[in-house]
C-alpha positions as CSV (number, residue, x, y, z in Angstrom):
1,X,108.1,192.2,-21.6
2,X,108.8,195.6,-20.3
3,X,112.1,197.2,-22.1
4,X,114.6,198.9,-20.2
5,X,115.1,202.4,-21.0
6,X,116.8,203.1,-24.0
7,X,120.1,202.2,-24.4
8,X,120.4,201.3,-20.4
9,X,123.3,200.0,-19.3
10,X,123.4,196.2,-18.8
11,X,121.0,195.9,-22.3
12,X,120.9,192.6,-22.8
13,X,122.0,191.4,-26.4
14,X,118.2,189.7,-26.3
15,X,117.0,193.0,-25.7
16,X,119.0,194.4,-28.6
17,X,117.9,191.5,-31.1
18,X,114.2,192.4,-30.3
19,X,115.1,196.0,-30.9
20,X,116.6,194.7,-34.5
21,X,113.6,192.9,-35.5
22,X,111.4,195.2,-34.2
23,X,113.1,198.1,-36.3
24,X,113.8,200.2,-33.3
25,X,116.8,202.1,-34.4
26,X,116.7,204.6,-31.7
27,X,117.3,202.2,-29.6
28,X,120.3,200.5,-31.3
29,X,121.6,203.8,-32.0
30,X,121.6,204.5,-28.1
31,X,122.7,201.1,-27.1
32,X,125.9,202.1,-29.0
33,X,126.8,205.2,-26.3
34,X,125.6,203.8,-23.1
35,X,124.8,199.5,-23.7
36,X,127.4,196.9,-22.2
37,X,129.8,195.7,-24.2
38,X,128.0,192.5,-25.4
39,X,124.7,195.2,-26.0
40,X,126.8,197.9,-28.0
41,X,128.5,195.1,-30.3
42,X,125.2,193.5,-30.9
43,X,123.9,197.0,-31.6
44,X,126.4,197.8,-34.0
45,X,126.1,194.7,-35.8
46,X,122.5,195.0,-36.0
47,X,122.8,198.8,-37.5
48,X,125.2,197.4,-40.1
49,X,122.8,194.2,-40.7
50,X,119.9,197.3,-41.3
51,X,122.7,199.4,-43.4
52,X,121.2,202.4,-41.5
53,X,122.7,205.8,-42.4
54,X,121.5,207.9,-39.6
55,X,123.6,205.5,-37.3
56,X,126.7,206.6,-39.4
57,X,128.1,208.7,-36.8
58,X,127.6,206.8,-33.7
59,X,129.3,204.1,-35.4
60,X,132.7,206.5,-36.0
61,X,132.4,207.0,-32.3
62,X,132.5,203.5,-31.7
63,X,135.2,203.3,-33.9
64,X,137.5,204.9,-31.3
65,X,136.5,203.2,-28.4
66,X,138.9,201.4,-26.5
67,X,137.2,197.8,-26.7
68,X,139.0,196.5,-29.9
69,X,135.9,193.9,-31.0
70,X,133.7,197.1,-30.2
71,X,136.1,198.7,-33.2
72,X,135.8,195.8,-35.3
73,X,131.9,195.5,-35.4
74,X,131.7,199.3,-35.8
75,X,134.2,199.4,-38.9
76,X,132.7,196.0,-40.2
77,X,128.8,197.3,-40.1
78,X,130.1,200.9,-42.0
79,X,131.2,199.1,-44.6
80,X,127.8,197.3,-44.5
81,X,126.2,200.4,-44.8
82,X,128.0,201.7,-47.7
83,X,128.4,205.2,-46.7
84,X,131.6,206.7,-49.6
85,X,131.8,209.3,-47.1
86,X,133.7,207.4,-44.1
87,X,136.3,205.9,-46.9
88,X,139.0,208.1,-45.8
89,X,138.3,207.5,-42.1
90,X,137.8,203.8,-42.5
91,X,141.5,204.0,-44.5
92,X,143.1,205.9,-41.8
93,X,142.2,203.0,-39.5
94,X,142.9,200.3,-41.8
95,X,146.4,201.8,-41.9
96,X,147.0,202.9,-37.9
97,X,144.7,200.4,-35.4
98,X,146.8,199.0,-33.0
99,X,144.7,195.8,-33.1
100,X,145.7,193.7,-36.5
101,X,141.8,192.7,-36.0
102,X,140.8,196.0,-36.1
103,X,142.7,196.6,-39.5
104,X,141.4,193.2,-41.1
105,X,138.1,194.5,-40.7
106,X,138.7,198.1,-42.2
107,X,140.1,196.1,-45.0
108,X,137.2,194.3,-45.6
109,X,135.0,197.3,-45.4
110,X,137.2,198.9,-48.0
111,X,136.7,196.2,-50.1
112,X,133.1,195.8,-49.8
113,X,133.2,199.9,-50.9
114,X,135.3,198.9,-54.0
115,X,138.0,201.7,-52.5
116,X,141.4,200.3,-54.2
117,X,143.0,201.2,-51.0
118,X,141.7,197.6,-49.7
119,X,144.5,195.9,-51.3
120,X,147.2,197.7,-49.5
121,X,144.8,197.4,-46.1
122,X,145.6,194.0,-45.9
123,X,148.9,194.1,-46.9
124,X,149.7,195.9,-44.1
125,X,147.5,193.0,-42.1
126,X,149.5,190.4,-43.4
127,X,153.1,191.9,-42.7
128,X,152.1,193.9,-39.3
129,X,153.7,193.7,-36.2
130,X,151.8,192.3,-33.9
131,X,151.8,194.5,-30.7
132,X,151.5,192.1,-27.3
133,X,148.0,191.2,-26.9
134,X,146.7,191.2,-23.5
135,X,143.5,189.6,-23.4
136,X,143.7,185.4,-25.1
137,X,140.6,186.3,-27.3
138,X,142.5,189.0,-28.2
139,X,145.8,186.8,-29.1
140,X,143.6,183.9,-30.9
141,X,142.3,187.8,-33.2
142,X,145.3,188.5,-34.2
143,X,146.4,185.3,-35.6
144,X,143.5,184.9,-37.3
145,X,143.2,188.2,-38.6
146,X,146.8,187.9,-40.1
147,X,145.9,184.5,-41.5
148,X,142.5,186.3,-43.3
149,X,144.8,188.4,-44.9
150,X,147.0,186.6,-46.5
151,X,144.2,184.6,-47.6
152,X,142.5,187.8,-49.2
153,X,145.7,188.6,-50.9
154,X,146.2,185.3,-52.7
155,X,142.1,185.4,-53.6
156,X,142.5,188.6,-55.0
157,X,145.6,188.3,-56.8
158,X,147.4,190.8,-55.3
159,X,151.2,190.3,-56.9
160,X,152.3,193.2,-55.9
161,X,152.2,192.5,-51.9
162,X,154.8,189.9,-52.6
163,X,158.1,192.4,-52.0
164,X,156.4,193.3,-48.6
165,X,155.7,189.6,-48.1
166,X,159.0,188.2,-48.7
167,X,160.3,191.0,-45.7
168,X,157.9,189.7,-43.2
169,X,158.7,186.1,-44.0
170,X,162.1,186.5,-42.4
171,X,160.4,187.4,-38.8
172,X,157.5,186.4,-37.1
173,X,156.1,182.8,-35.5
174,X,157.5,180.0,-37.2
175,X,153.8,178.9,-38.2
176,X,153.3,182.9,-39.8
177,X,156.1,182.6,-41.7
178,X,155.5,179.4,-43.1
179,X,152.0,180.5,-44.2
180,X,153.5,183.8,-45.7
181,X,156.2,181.9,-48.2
182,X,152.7,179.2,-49.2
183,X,151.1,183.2,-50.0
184,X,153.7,184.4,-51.9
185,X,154.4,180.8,-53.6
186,X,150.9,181.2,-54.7
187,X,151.3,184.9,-55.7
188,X,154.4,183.9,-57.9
189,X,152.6,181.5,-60.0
């Protein structure tokens, strides 16, 4: 099959898998700048899948793009990659996304760096405000990006998120705050 031109808009994401197995970072890399969005999330994953450096600073492009799941996949496959150098930037969006999803995954990159700032990452996951979603997907994200993190927290034995815990029990969803007083039950013990 004849490939599009590099990184052509409308990539499809079976264009992009090919690309993956094929080893064609070039391609991925410039699927990430000018792909769809299915193609440039695909991409991203794929480059984190392949822990390839030289895609590093696309990725911290993508990382600012206005497509939160775009974000998530970027922050998610640096963290695959392993690059100590994008810690601090990786923490800065841990601590100031907008999109509680976009956080979750910064604090999983953290952790998969060993960076001790993780911890405090999802922390601020679990107690966030939750700004209004607009999008459903992007609704069903958030819940389930705070529910990930309080999971985390209990997992990793994180006692000392349970001051910050207790405050964010007393506001919220009904079903949030019930799940944040079973955390920091669990965190007590």
């Amino acid at each position: 099959m004849a490939r599009r031109s590099t990184g052509a808009e409308g990539t499809t994401t079976l264009e992009v898998l090919r690309a993956q197995e094929a080893g064609d970072l070039d391609f991925l890399i410039d699927c990430l700048a000018t792909g769809d969005r299915v193609a440039r999330v695909a991409a991203a994953g794929a480059l984190g899948d392949l822990g390839v450096r030289k895609s590093v600073d696309a990725l911290l492009r993508c990382a600012q793009a206005r497509d939160w799941f775009l974000r998530a996949t970027a922050i998610t496959a640096l963290g695959k990659i392993g690059d100590a150098a994008v810690t601090e930037r990786i923490a800065q969006v841990g601590n100031e996304d907008e999109s509680l999803y976009v956080r979750l995954a910064a604090a999983e990159a953290l952790l998969a760096l060993n960076d001790p700032r993780a911890t405090g990452a999802f922390t601020g996951v679990a107690t966030g405000e939750v700004q209004r979603p607009r999008l459903l997907e992007e609704r069903i994200a958030e819940r389930s990006a705070r529910q990930t993190a309080l999971k985390r927290l209990v997992d990793l034995g994180v006692a000392e998120s349970v001051p910050s815990l207790r405050a964010a029990a007393r506001r919220g969803r009904p079903s949030d705050r019930i799940r944040t007083r079973i955390a920091i039950w669990r965190l007590s013990r």
